[in-house]
N, C-alpha and C positions, 0 to 999 in steps of 0.2 A: 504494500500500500504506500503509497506518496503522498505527503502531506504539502500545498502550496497556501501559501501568506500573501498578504497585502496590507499595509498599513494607510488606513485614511484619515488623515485630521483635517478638522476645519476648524477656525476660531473667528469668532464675534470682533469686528472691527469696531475703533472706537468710532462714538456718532448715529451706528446702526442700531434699531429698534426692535430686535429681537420679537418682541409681545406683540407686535402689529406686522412681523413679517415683512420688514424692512430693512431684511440683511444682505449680503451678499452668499451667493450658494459655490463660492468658488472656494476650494480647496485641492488637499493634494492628498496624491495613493503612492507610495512609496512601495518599490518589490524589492524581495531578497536580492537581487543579482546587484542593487544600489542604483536603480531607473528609480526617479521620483516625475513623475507625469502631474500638469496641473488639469483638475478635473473641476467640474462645474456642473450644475442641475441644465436638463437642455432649455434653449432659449424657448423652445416650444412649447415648454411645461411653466415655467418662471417669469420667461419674459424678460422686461431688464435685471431683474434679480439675479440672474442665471450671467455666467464669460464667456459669450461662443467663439471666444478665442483657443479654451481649454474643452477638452475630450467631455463629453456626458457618458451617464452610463449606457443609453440605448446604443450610441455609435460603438462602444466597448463593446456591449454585446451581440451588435452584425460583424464588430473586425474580431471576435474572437470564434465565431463560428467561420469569418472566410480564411481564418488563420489558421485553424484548425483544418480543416478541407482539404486549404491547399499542402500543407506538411503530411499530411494521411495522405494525396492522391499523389506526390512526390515519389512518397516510398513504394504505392502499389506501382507506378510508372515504372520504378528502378528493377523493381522485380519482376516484374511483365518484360526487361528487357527495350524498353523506350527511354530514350536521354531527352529529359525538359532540360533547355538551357533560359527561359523565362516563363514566368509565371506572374498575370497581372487578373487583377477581378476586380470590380466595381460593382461591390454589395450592396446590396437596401435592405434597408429594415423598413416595415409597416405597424405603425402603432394605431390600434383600434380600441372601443371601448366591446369588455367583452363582458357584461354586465355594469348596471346603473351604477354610476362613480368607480366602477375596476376597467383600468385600462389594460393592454399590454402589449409586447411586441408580437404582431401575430403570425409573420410571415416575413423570412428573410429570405431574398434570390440572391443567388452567387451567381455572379457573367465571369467564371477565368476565359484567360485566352493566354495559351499555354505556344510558347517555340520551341521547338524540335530538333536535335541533332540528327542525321540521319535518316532514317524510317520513323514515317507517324503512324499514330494507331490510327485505324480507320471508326469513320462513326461508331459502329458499333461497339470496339475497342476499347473507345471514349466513354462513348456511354455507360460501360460496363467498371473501367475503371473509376467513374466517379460515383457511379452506385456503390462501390467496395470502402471507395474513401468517405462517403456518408457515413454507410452503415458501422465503420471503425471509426469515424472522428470520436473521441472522447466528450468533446463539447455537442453535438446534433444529438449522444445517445444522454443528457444531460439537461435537456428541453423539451417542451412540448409542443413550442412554436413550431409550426411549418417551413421547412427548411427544402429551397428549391433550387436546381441547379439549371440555367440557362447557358451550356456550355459552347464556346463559337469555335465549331469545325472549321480549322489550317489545312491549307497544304504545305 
């Protein structure tokens, strides 16, 4: 079993009016490896409250699913005998309300588009290697949100 950390602190600046919800939602998450990332509540939720300069956690949680993906379908590539020499995706997340006052992310599509050394796998290759790399990401068996892959066939 492995155990992973993250440390988040936030603190109350001076001037800010906590009891009326007039603070700022921006703080940090510090990881073991010593990355400190500034994070913030999303603009979408807070409004100016919120630093859409720093990471929210929805966008955490589409880049940890399209991080996860693409590491899991790396490794099935390598051992299927196919060299990725890039790998890019442009994730979304969709947040919905999925009962009165509960929101949540309901649906995230991964687009990789993946370059090749040599021999590419064919559609079906593709296809079949990213159903392998779902079904073993750690992070998609992890969630309940719907997790889709709109993968763009190279030659």
């Amino acid at each position: 079993m492995a155990k992973y950390v993250a440390q988040v602190l936030w603190t109350l600046k001076d001037g800010e009016d906590f009891a009326k919800g007039r603070y700022s939602r921006a703080h940090e998450i510090a990881f073991d490896g010593g990355v400190t990332l500034p994070a913030s509540a999303s603009p979408h939720v807070v409004g100016k409250w919120a630093d859409a300069s720093a990471v929210d956690p929805e966008e955490m949680f589409v880049a940890a699913l399209s991080n996860c993906h693409m590491l899991t379908f790396l490794h099935r590539a390598r051992l299927a005998g196919f060299v990725a020499t890039r790998y890019a995706d442009d994730a979304e997340g969709i947040m919905a309300e999925i009962a009165p006052d509960r929101m949540a992310v309901t649906k995230v599509t991964l687009r990789p588009r993946i370059d090749w050394q040599g021999a590419a796998p064919t559609a079906a290759e593709l296809d079949r290697l990213h159903h392998e790399a779902h079904e073993q990401c750690f992070i998609a068996n992890s969630v309940k949100t719907e997790v889709r892959v709109e993968a763009a066939v190279t030659a």
